[in-house]
Each structure stands twice: as structure tokens, then as C-alpha cells.
N, C-alpha and C positions, 0 to 999 in steps of 0.2 A: 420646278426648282425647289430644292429642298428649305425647309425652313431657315434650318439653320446657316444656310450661305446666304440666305436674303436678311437675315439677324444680321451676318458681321457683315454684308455691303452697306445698310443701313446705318448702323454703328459709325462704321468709315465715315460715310459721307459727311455725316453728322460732325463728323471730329472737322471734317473739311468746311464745313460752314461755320463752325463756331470760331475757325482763324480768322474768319473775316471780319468781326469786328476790332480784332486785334492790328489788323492789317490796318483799319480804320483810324484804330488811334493815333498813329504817324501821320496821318496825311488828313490835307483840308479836305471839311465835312462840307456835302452842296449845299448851295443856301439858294432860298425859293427865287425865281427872277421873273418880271414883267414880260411878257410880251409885247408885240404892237397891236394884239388885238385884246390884252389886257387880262390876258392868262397867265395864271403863276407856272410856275416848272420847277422841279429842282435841278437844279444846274451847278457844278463846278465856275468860281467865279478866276479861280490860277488854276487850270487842270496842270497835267504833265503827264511823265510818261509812268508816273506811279499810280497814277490814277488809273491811268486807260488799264495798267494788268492790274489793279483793284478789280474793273469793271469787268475783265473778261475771266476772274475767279469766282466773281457775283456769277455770271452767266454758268458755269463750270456745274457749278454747286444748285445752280435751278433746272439745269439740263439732266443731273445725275439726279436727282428728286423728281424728275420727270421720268426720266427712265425705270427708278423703283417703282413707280405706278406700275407703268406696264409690265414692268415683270411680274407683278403679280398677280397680270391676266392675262399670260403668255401671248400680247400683243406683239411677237416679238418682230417682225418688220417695222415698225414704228419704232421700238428701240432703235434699230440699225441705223435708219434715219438719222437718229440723236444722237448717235454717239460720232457723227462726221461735225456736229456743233463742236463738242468735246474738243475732238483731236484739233479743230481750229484755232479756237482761242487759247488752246496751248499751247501752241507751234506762234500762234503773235504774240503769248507771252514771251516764248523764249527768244523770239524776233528783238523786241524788247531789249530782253535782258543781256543780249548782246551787244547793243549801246553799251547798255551798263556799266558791263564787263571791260569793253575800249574806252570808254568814256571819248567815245564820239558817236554823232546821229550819220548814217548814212544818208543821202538824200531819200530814197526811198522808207527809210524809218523817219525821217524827220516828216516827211509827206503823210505817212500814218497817222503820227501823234497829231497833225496839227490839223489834216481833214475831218480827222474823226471829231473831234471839238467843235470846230469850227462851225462844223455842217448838222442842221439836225435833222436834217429828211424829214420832212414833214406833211412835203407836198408835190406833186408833180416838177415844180421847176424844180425843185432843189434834184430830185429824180433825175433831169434831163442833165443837170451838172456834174454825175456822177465821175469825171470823167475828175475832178478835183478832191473828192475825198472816197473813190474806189478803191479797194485793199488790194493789190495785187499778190493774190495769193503764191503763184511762183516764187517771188522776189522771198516773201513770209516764209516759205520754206527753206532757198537758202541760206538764209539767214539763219535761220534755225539749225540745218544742219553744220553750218559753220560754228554754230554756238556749242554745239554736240560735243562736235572733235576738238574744242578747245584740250590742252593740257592731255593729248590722245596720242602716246607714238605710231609714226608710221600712218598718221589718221590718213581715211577716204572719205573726204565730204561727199565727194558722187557717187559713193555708194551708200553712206547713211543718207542724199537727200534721195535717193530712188527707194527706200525703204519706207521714209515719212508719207513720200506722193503715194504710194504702193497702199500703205494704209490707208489714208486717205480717199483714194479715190476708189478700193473696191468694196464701197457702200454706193456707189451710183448707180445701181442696178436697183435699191429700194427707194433711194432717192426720188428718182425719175421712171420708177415702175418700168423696169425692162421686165419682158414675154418671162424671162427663165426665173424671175425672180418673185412675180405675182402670181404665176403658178406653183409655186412653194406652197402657197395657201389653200388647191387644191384636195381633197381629201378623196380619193379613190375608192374609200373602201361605204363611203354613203352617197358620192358623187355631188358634193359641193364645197364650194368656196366656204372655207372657215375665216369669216372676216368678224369671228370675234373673240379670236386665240388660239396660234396654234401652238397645238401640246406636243408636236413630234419631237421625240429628242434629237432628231439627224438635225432639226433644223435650231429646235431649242439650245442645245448643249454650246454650241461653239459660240453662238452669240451670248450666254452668260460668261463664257469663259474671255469674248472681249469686251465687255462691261468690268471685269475682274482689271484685265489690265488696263484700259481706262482709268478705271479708280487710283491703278495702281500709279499710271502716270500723273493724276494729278496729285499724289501726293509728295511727286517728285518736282511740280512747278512750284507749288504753293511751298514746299522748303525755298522754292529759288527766291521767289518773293519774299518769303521772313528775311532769308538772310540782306537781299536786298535793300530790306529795311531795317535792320540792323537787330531783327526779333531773335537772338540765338537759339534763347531758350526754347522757342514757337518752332526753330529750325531744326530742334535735334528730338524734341517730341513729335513733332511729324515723321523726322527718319525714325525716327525710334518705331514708331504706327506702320511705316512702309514698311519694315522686315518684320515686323508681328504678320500683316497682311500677307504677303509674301508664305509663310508658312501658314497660312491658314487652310480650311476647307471652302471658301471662297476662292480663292487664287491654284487650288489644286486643279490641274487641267487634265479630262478623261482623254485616255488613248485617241477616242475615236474622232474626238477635236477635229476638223481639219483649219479652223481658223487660228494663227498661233501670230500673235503682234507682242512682243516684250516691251 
């Protein structure tokens, strides 16, 4: 990976985490809480649903600083990994922000906001109750795609949600170490597994160019979030960052790409 497109992903992300405390200033800061075993936490004492896509921009922004590690020791199957966090808590932000948007809770988004709170997993039982604060991710998706085609003529939600799933799910193969996908790591021409970066670019190239647009999509949630919060200015410096990105040599994608996610 050339320097200089690991510069301006760097840059980017950077720009994406310094929203967050902007994000912050709107909304209640945690405050420390007791346990029954007499441990402190920090804990929202009124979450809401401004919170939870706080929490999953916090995650976004520690994911994609995850991921510049490794690109800069051509881990790049571990990338691939991370970047299914990514496209997650993007797709429940804009789950989310499609309440927003109605200004009503589905029951299945009201069941998000209020298990994910509620519940804080901490230990086996809570584990075995999963069945009360589970995300169901189907439901996250369409909800998402319906958030998509808002204001879309002629819109196809089931073709934009078969695109989301689409994305999403062909990182399962590094996920769950499928045969075809941990023989990538292979290297034929010494006869061993490179399990400490590989440099090929068949494999290297497509996977920075979906980090690119990752990046690229979260600079389109975290606009949703400013405006959601009424941040304009934080809403139109971000766009403004998304079509800088966008024309960069970061976001420039080589021929030979075969992974292409807009």
C-alpha cells in the first residue's frame, strides 16, 4: 500500500473521530454507576436512540484504526474481518435513523434501543437471555434499505437490501476461515503459509480499495448523525471530506479490483 493512500485514509478517519466529540456535546455524557457487586461502569443514566448511533460511530472509528494497523502489515484477512463490524454498525445506524426520519419506533427498532441498554452481557445468564436483547440483523438491514430509498424515484428496496446482505456477507469466508479463503495465505513460490502479511496484490488491492469505501460510507452515516443532531456545520464539512475522499488516490480503484462496494 502506497504511502501516500495510507496518509489520506489516516487523515480521513482522523477527521471521523474528531466528530465524535462534537456528537458528544448534544447528548448525555455517562456517568459512573454502582453495581451489586460494588463496581463502578460508566453507564448512560437516560440512553436513547442518539446514543446507541453515538456508540456505534465510537465502534466505527475504533474498527477503522484497527484496520490502519494492519494495513500497514499487509494483515490483510484480518482487515476483511473488520470491515463486516464496519458495514454493521452502519447499516443499525441508519436502522436507527429511520425512526428518526418517521418519527416512529418499529417494534423491532424499539426492541434494539431498549435490549441493547437494558442488557449488559456480562455473564452467562444474561448470555442464555439473548433471545431479549439479540439484534436481528435481517430486520437491520431492512430497515436500512428502506432508509436508502427514502425520497428515490421508482425506488427498489429489494434490490438495494440484496446489495447491503451481498456486502455484508461476502467477508464470511475470512470471518469463519473457509478452505478457499485461508489458502489465500498460501505462498507457492516458498511453500508456506504467510500468517504474517500478505503482500500479493491479487489479494492486497481489492481489499484496500474496500476499506476506501468503507471509509467512504462512514462519512456518509456520521453526516446522518450531525444532521440528526442538528450539527449543520459538522454536516456539510463532512460532505464537503466525502467528495474531497472521493477524488482522492485513496478512493481511486485499479482495473484489476474485482471487489467494487459503492
Amino acid at each position: 500500500m502506497s504511502d501516500t493512500k495510507l496518509h489520506i485514509l489516516e487523515n480521513t478517519v482522523l477527521l471521523l473521530e474528531n466528530t465524535i466529540p462534537e456528537f458528544e456535546k448534544i447528548l448525555e455524557k455517562p456517568s459512573m454507576v454502582r453495581n451489586e457487586n460494588g463496581e463502578y461502569y460508566p453507564r448512560f443514566l437516560n440512553p436513547n436512540s442518539g446514543h446507541f448511533q453515538l456508540l456505534m460511530a465510537v465502534k466505527i472509528v475504533s474498527t477503522l484504526n484497527g484496520i490502519l494497523c494492519l494495513l500497514k502489515n499487509d494483515l490483510i484477512q484480518e482487515v476483511a474481518v473488520l470491515v463486516r463490524i464496519v458495514d454493521e454498525c452502519s447499516a443499525k445506524i441508519c436502522c436507527i435513523q429511520e425512526a428518526h426520519f418517521k418519527q416512529k419506533l418499529t417494534a423491532e427498532q424499539k426492541k434494539i434501543i431498549d435490549g441493547y441498554f437494558e442488557y449488559d452481557i456480562k455473564s452467562l445468564d444474561d448470555l442464555k437471555n439473548k433471545d431479549k436483547w439479540w439484534i436481528n440483523m435481517d430486520k437491520v438491514f431492512a430497515s436500512h434499505a428502506r432508509f436508502l430509498s427514502e425520497g428515490t424515484p421508482n425506488k427498489n428496496v429489494s434490490g438495494i437490501l440484496e446489495n447491503i446482505k451481498t456486502i455484508y456477507e461476502m467477508f464470511h469466508g475470512y470471518t469463519h476461515g473457509f478452505y478457499t479463503h485461508i489458502m489465500e495465505l498460501y505462498d507457492p513460490s516458498i511453500q508456506k503459509y504467510r500468517m504474517n502479511g500478505v503482500s500479493n496484490p491479487h489479494f492486497r488491492d481489492p481489499i484496500i480499495w474496500t476499506v476506501a469505501s468503507i471509509v467512504l460510507r462512514s462519512l456518509n452515516v456520521f453526516s446522518i448523525i450531525a444532521s440528526q443532531l442538528g450539527l449543520e456545520e459538522l454536516r456539510l464539512k463532512l460532505i464537503e471530506n466525502r467528495d474531497i475522499f472521493m477524488k482522492s488516490e485513496a478512493y481511486k480503484r485499479e482495473k484489476k479490483d474485482k471487489i467494487h462496494i459503492e
